[in-house]
TORBATI-608774 format. One record per residue (C-alpha): residue number from 1; residue in one letter; x, y, z. Coordinates in nm, 2 decimals, always signed. Example, Ala and Ser with C-alpha at 12.3 -4.5 7.8 and 13.67 -1.06 7.14 Angstrom:
+-----+------+--------+--------+--------+
! seq ! type !     xx !     yy !     zz !
+-----+------+--------+--------+--------+
!   1 !    A !  +1.23 !  -0.45 !  +0.78 !
!   2 !    S !  +1.37 !  -0.11 !  +0.71 !
+-----+------+--------+--------+--------+
***
This chain:
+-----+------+--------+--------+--------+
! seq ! type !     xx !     yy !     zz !
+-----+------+--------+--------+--------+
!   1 !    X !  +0.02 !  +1.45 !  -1.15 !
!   2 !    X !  -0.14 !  +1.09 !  -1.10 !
!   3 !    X !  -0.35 !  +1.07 !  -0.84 !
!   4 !    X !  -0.62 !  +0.83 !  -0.65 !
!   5 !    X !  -1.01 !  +0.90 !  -0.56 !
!   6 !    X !  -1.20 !  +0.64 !  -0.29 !
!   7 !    X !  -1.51 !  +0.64 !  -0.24 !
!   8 !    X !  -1.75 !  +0.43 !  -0.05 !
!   9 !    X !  -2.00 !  +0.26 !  -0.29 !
!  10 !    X !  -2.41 !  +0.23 !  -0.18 !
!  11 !    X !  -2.66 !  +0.01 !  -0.33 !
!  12 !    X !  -2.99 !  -0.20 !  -0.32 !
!  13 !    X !  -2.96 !  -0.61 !  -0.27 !
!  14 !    X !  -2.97 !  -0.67 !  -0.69 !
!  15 !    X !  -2.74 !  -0.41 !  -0.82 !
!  16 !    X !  -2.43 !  -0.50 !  -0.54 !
!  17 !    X !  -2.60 !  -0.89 !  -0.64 !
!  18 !    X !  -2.53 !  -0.83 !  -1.03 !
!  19 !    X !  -2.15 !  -0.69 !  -0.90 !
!  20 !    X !  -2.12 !  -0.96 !  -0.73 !
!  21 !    X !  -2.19 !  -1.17 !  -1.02 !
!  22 !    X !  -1.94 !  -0.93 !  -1.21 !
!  23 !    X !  -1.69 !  -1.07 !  -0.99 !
!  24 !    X !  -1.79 !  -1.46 !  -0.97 !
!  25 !    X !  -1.75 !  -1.40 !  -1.39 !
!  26 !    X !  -1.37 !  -1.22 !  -1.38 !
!  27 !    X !  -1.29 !  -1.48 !  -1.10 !
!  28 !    X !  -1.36 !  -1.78 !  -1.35 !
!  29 !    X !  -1.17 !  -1.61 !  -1.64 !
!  30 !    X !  -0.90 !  -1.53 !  -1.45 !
!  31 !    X !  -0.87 !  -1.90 !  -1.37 !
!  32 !    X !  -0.93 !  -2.02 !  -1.65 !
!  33 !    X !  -0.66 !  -1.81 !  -1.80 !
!  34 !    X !  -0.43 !  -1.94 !  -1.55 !
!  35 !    X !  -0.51 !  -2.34 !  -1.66 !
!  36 !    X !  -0.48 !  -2.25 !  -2.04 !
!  37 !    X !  -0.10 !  -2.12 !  -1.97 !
!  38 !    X !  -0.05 !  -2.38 !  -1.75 !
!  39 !    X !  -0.18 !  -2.65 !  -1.99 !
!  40 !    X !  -0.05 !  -2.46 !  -2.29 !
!  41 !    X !  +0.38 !  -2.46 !  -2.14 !
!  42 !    X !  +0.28 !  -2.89 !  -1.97 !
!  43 !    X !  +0.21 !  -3.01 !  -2.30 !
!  44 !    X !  +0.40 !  -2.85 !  -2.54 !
!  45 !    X !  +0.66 !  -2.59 !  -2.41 !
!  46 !    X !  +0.44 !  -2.33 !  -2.55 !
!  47 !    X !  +0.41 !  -1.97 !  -2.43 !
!  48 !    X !  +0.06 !  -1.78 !  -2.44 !
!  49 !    X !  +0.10 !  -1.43 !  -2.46 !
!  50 !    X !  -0.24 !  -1.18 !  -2.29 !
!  51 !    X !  -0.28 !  -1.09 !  -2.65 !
!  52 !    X !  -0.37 !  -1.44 !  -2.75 !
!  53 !    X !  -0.61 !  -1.46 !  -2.44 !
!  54 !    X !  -0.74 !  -1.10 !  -2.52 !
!  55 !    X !  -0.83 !  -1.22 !  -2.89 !
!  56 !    X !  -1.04 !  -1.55 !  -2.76 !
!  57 !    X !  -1.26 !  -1.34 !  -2.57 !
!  58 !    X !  -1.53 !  -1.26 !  -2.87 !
!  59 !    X !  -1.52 !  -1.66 !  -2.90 !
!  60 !    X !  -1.56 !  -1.67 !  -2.52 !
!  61 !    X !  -1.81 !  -1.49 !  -2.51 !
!  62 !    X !  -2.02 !  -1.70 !  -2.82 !
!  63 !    X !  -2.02 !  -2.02 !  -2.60 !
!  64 !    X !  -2.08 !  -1.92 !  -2.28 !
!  65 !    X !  -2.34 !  -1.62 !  -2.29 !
!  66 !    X !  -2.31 !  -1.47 !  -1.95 !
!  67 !    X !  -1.98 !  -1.29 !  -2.01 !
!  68 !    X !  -2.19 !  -1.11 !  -2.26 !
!  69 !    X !  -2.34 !  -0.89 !  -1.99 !
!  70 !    X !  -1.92 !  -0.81 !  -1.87 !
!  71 !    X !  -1.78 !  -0.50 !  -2.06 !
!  72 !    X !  -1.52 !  -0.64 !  -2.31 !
!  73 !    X !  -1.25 !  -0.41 !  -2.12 !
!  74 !    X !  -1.36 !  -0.55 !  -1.80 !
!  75 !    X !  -1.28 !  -0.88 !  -1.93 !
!  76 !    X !  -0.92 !  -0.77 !  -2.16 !
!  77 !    X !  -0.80 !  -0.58 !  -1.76 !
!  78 !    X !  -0.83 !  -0.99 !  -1.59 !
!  79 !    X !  -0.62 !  -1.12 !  -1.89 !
!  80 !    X !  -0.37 !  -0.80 !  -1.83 !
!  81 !    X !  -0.35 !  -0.86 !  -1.45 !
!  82 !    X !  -0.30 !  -1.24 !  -1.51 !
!  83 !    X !  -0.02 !  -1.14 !  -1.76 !
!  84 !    X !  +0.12 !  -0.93 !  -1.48 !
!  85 !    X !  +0.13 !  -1.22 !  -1.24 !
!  86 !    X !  +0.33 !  -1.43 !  -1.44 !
!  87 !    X !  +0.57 !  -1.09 !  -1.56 !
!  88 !    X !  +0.61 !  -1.06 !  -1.13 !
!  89 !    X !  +0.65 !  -1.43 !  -1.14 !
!  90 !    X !  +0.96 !  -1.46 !  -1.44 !
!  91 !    X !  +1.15 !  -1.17 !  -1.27 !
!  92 !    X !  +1.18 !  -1.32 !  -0.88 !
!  93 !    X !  +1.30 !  -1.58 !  -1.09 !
!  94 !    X !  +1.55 !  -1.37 !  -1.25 !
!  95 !    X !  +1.66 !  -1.18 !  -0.95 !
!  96 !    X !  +1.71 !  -1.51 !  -0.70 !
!  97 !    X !  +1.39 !  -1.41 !  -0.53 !
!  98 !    X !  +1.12 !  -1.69 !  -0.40 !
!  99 !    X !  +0.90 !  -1.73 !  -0.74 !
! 100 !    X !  +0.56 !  -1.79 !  -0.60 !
! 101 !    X !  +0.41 !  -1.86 !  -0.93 !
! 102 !    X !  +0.06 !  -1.74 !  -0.98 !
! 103 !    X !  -0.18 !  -1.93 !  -0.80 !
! 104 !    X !  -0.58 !  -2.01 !  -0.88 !
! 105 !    X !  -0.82 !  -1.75 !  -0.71 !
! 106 !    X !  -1.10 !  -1.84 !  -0.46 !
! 107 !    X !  -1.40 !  -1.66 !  -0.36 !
! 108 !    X !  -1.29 !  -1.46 !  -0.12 !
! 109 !    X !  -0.92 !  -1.42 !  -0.33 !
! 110 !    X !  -1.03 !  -1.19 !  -0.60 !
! 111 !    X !  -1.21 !  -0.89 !  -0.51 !
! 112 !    X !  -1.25 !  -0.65 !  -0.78 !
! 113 !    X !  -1.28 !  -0.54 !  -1.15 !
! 114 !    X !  -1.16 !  -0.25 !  -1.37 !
! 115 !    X !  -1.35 !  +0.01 !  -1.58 !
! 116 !    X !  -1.18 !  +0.17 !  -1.83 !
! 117 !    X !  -1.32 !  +0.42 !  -2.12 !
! 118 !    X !  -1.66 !  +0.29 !  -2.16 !
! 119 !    X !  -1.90 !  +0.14 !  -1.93 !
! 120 !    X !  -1.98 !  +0.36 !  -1.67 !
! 121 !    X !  -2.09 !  +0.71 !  -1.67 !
! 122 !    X !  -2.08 !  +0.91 !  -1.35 !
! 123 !    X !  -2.41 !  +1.14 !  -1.25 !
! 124 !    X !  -2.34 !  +1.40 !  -0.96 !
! 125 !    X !  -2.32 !  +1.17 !  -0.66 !
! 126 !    X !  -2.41 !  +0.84 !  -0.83 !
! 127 !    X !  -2.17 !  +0.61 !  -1.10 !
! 128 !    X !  -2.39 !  +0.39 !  -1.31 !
! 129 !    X !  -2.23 !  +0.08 !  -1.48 !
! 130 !    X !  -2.41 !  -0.06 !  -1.76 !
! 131 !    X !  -2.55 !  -0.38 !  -1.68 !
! 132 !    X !  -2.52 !  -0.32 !  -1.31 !
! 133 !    X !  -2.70 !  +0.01 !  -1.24 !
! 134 !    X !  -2.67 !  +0.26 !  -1.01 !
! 135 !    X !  -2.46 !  +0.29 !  -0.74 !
! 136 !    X !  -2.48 !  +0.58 !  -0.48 !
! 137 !    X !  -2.14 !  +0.74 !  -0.40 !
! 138 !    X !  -2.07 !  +0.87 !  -0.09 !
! 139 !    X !  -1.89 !  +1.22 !  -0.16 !
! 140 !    X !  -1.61 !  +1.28 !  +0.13 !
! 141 !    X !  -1.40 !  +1.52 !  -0.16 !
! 142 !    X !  -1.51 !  +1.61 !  -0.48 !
! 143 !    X !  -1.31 !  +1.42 !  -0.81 !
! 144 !    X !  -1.03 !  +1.63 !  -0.97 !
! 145 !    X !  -0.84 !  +1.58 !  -1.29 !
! 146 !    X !  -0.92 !  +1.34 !  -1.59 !
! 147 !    X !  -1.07 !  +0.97 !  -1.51 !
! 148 !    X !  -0.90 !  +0.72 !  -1.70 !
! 149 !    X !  -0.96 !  +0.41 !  -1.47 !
! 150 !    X !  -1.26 !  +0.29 !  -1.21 !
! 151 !    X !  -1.18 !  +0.03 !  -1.01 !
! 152 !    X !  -1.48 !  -0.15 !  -0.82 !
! 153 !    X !  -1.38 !  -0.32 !  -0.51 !
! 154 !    X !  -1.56 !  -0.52 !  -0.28 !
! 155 !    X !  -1.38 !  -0.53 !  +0.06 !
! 156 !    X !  -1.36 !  -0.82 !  +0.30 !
! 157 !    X !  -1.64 !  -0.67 !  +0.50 !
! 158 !    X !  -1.87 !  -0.71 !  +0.21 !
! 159 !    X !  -1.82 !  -0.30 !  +0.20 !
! 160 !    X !  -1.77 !  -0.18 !  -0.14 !
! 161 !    X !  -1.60 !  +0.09 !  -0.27 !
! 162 !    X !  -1.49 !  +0.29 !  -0.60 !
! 163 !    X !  -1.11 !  +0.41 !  -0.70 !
! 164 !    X !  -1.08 !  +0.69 !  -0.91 !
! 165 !    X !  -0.71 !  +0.68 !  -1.09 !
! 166 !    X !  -0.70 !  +1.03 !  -1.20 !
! 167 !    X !  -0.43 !  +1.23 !  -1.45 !
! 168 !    X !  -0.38 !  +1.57 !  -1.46 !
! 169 !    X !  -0.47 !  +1.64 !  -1.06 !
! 170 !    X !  -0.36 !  +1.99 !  -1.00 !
! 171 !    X !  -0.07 !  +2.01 !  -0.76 !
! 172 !    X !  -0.15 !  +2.16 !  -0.40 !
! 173 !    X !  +0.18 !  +2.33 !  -0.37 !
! 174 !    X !  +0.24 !  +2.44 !  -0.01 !
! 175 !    X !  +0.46 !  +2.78 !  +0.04 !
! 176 !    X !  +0.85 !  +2.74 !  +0.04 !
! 177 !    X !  +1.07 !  +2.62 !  +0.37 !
! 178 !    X !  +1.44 !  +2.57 !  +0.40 !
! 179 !    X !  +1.37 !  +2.37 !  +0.71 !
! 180 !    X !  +1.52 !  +2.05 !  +0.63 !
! 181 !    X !  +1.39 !  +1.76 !  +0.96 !
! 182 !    X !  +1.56 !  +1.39 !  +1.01 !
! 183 !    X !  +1.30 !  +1.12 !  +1.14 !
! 184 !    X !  +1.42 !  +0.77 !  +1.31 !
! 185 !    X !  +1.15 !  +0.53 !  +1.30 !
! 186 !    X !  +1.11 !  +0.30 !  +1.60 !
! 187 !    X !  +0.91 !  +0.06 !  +1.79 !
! 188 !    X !  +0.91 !  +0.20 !  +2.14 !
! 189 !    X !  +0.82 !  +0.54 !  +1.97 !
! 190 !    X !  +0.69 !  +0.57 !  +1.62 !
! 191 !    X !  +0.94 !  +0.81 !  +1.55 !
! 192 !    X !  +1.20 !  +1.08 !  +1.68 !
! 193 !    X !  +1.27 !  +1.36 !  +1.49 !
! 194 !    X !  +1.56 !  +1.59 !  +1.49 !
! 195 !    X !  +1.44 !  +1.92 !  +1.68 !
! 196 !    X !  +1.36 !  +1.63 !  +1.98 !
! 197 !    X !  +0.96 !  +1.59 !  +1.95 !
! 198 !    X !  +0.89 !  +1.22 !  +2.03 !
! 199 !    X !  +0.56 !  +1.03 !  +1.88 !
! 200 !    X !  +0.45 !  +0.76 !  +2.07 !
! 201 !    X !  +0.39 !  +0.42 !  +1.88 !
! 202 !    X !  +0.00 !  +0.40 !  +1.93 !
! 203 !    X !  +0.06 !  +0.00 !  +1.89 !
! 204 !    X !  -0.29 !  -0.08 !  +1.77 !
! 205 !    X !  -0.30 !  -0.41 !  +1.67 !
! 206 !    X !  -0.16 !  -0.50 !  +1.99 !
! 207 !    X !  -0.40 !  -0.33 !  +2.14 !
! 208 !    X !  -0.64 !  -0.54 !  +1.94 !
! 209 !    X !  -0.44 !  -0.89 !  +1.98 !
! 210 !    X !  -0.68 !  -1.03 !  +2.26 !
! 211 !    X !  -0.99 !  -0.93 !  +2.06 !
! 212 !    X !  -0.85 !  -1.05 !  +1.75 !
! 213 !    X !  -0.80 !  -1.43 !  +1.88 !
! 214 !    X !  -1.13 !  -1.45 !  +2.02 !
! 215 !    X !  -1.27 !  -1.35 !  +1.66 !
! 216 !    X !  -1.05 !  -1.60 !  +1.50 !
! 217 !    X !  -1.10 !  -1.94 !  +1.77 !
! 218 !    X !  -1.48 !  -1.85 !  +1.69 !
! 219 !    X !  -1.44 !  -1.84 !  +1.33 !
! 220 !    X !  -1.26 !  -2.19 !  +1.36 !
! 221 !    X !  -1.48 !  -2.35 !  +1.56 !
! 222 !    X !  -1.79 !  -2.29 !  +1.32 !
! 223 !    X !  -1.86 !  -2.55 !  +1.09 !
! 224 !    X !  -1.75 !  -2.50 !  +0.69 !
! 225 !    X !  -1.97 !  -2.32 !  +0.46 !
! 226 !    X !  -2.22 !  -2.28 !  +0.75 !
! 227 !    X !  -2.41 !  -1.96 !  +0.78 !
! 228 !    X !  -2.29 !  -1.89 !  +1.12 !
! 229 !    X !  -1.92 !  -1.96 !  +0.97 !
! 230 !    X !  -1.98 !  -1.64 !  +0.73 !
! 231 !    X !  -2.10 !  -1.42 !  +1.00 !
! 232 !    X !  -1.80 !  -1.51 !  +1.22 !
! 233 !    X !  -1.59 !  -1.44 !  +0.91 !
! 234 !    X !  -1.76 !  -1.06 !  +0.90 !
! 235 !    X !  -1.67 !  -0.99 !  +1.29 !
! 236 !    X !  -1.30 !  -1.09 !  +1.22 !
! 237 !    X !  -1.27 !  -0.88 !  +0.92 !
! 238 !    X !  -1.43 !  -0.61 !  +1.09 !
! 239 !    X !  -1.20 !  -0.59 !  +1.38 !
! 240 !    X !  -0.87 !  -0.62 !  +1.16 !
! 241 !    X !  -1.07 !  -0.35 !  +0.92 !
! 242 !    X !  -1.06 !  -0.11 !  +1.21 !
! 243 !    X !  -0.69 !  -0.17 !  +1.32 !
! 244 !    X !  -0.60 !  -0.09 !  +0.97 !
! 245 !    X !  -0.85 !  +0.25 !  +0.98 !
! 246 !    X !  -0.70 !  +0.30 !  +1.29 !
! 247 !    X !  -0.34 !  +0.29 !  +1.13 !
! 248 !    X !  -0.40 !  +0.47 !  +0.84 !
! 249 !    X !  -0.58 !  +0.75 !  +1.02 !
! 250 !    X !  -0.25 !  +0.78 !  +1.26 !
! 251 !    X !  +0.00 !  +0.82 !  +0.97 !
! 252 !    X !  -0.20 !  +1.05 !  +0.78 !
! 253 !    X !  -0.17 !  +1.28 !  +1.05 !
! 254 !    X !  +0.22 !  +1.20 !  +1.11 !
! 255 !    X !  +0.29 !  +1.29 !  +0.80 !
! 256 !    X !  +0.03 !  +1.57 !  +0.72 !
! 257 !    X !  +0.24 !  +1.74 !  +0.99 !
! 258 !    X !  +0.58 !  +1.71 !  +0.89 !
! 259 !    X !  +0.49 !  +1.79 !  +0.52 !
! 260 !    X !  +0.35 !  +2.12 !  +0.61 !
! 261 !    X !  +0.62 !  +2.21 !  +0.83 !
! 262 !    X !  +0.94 !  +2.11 !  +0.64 !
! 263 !    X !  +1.06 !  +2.22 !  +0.32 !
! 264 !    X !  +1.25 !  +1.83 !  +0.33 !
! 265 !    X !  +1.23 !  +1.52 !  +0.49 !
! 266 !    X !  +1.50 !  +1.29 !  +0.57 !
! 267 !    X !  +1.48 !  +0.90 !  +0.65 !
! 268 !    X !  +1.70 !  +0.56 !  +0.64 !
! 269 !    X !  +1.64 !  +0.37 !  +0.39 !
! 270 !    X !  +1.56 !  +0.06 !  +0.57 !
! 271 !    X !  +1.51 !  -0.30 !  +0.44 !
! 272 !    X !  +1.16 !  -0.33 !  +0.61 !
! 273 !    X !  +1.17 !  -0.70 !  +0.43 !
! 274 !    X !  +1.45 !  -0.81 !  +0.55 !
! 275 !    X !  +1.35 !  -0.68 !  +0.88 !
! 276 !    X !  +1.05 !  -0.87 !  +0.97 !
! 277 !    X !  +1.26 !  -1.19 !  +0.93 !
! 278 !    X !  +1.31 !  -1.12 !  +1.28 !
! 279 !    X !  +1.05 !  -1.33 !  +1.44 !
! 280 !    X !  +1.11 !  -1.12 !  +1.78 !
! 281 !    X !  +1.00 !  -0.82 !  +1.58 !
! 282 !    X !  +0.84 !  -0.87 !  +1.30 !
! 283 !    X !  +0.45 !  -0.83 !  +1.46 !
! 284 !    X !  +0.61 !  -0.49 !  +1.59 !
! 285 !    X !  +0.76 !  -0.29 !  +1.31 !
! 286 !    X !  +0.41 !  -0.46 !  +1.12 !
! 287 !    X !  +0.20 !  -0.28 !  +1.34 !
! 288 !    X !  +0.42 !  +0.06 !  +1.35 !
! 289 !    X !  +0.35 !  +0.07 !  +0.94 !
! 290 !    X !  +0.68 !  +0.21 !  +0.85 !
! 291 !    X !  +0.68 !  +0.18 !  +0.45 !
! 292 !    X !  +0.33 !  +0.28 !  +0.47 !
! 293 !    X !  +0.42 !  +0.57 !  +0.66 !
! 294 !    X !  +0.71 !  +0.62 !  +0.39 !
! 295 !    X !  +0.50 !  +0.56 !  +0.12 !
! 296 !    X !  +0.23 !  +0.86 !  +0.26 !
! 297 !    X !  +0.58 !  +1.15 !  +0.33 !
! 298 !    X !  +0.60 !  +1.04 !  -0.05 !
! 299 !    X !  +0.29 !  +1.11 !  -0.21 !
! 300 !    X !  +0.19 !  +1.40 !  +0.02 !
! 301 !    X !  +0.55 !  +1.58 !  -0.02 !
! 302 !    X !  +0.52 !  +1.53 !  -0.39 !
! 303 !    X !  +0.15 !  +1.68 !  -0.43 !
! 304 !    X !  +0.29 !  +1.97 !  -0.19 !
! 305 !    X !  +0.64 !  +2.05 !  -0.37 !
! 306 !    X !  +0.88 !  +1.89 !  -0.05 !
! 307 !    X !  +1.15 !  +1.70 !  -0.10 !
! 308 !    X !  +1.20 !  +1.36 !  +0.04 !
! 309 !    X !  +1.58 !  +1.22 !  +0.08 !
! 310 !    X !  +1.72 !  +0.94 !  +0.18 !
! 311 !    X !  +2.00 !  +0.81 !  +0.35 !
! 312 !    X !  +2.21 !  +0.47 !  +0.32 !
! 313 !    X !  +2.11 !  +0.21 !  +0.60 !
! 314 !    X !  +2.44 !  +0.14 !  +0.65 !
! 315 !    X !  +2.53 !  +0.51 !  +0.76 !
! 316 !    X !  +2.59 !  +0.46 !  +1.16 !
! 317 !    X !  +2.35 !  +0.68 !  +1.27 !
! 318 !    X !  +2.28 !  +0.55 !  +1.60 !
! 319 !    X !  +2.66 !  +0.47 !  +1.71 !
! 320 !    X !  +2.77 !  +0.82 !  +1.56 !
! 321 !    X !  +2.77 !  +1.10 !  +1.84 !
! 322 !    X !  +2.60 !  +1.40 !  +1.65 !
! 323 !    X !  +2.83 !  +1.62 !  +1.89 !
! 324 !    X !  +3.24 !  +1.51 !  +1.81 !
! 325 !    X !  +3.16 !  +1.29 !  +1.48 !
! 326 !    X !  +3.33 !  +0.97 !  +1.70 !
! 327 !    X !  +3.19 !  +0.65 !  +1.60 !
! 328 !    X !  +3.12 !  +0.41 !  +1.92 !
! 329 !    X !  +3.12 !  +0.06 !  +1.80 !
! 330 !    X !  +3.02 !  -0.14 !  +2.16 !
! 331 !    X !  +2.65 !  -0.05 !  +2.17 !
! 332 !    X !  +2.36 !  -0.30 !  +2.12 !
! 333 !    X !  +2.02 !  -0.25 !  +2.04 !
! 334 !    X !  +1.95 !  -0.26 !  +2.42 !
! 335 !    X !  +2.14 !  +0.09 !  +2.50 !
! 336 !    X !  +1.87 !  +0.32 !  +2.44 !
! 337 !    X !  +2.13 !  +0.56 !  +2.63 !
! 338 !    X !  +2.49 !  +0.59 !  +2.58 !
! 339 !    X !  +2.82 !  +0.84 !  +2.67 !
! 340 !    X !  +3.02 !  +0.90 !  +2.44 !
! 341 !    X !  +3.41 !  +0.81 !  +2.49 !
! 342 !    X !  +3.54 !  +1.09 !  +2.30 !
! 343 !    X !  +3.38 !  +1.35 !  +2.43 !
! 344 !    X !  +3.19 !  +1.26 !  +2.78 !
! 345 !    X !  +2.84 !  +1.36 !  +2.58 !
! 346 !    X !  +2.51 !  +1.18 !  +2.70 !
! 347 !    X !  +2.31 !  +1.06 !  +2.40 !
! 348 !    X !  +1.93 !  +0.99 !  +2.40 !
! 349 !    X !  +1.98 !  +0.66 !  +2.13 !
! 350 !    X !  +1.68 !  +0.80 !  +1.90 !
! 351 !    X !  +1.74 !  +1.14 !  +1.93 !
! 352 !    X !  +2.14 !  +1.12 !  +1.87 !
! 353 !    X !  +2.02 !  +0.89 !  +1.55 !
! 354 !    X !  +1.78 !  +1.20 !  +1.45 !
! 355 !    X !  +2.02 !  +1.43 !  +1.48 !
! 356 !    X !  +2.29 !  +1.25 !  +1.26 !
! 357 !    X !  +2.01 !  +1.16 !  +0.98 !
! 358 !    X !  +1.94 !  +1.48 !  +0.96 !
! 359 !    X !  +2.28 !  +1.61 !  +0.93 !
! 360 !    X !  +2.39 !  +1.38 !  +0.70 !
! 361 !    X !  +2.06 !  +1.50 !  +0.49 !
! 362 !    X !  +2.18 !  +1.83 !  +0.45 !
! 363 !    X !  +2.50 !  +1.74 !  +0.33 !
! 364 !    X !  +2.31 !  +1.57 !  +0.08 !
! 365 !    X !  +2.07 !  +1.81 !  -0.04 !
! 366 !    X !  +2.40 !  +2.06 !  -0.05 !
! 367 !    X !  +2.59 !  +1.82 !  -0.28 !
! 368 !    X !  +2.26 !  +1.71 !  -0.52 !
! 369 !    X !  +2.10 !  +2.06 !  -0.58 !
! 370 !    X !  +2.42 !  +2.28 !  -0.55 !
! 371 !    X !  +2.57 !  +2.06 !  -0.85 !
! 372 !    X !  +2.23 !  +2.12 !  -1.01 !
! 373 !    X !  +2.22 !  +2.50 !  -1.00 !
! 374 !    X !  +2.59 !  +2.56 !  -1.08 !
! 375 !    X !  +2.56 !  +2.34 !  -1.37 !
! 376 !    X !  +2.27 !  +2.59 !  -1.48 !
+-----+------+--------+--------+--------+
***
């Protein structure tokens, strides 16, 4: 399996100065890129395929020498993620989406570079990068499979930081369980699952929100390209760096949990975009990180041998008593507790919904691996 590395990059003033420089050089070229398509489809209706741009990089690098000093497939991965722009661009277009065509990159709008074969060479704890040097590596796990990209990343903060996209990772597989667990996401609570345990929403950016402002009014009071302006800059990315920490570190240990302690997972299949519309809630169900939550139960339940199913959105969950099947249509959002008219039962909103996303689950897996084995 295909799997990710981070590390946290150290180094003196003139080797993070030279990366620095690394990125000042892909920044341009990406731009440049972006004007010679541009240019190219204005004038003359013409299309310019990466290719084209890939071969003009020898000739690139003839008149203007400082590229020299960039790895040639340092140079090829800008032209490849400019030609993804525009390939994300053409099919928004295609599927009635807003097109938000590729747009020219500032300073602080383009913040790494890609390492591919050649170029680097990695040395115990340190990764040295020809032309850069040698950059100290701050160990947290050690690096498993085979390395086939390095990304260098310089992070808001002016922290940087190395990704290892490894193949071959073995898999951690965890023993077998036939429990099978539903989850309801939330805002009051992060989520309910379906044996009734209840995890608070930790809410940390709101938690944050006062700080936050204060950090941004002083940012916006200092004056443009001032010193004091990049300093203010530093504390505001700073504080929204730990929020995100803060999130991350939460969900890991959400789902950590439930992929050690059920053989499958079951969640709604929300439209999180279409969500956040909602102006009333879209800060909220921001802050709660639900896809990223999602996204982590994926991974980690993959690596581990779990499975992860999915239910329609448009299953009533929450109006479905989980007791008599009955289906009460009158509820709003606001009933967070309800009786049901069939029956007389008292439902807990979140819990009820747990109950019946797990259930319907079940039924699921029963139908998808059943077929499977008879079939066999």
């Amino acid at each position: 399996m295909r799997k990710s590395f981070r590390y946290r990059l150290v180094g003196n003033n003139e080797t993070l100065g030279k990366a620095e420089r690394w990125l000042g050089l892909c920044r341009s070229l990406y731009n440049a890129g972006l004007e010679q398509r541009a240019d190219a489809y204005r004038r003359s209706r013409t299309r310019i395929s990466k290719y084209d741009q890939i071969n003009e990089i020898p000739e690139l690098k003839a008149d203007f020498p400082e590229y020299g000093e960039v790895g040639s497939q340092v140079l090829q991965d800008v032209l490849e993620r400019l030609d993804r722009a525009y390939a994300g661009f053409f099919r928004r277009i295609r599927n009635g989406e807003k097109a938000g065509y590729p747009r020219f990159r500032g300073r602080h709008r383009y913040d790494s570079f890609t390492l591919k074969q050649t170029g680097w060479k990695l040395d115990s704890r340190y990764l040295a990068i020809r032309n850069i040097g040698r950059l100290k590596m701050r160990l947290s796990r050690p690096i498993e499979g085979d390395i086939k990209t390095i990304t260098i990343r310089r992070e808001p903060t002016g922290k940087w930081y190395a990704c290892f996209s490894c193949d071959n990772v073995p898999e951690r597989r965890l023993p077998e369980s036939g429990k099978t667990i539903g989850l309801d996401v939330g805002i009051k609570s992060f989520l309910v699952d379906s044996d009734g345990n209840n995890v608070d929403n930790p809410k940390h950016l709101n938690k944050s929100l006062a700080y936050l402002r204060r950090c941004s009014r002083s940012l916006h009071r200092k004056k443009l390209h001032s010193q004091r302006r990049g300093k203010a800059r530093i504390i505001l990315a700073k504080a929204y760096e730990k929020v995100r920490n803060q999130r991350l570190d939460f969900l890991h240990k959400v789902a950590n949990h439930y992929v050690r302690n059920y053989g499958a997972l079951v969640f709604e299949d929300l439209a999180i975009r279409n969500m956040v519309r909602n102006h009333k809630l879209a800060r909220s169900i921001s802050d709660a990180g639900w896809g990223m939550f999602y996204g982590l139960c994926a991974y980690k339940a993959e690596e581990a041998g779990r499975r992860i199913v999915r239910i329609s959105r448009f299953e009533p969950t929450s109006k479905r008593c989980s007791a008599c099947g009955a289906i009460n249509q009158d509820l709003t959002l606001s009933d967070r507790q309800w009786v049901c008219k069939s029956c007389g039962a008292l439902h807990d909103r979140d819990y009820n919904a747990a109950k019946n996303i797990c259930r319907v689950g079940q039924t699921l897996q029963e139908v998808t691996y059943g077929s499977s084995q008879s079939v066999s």
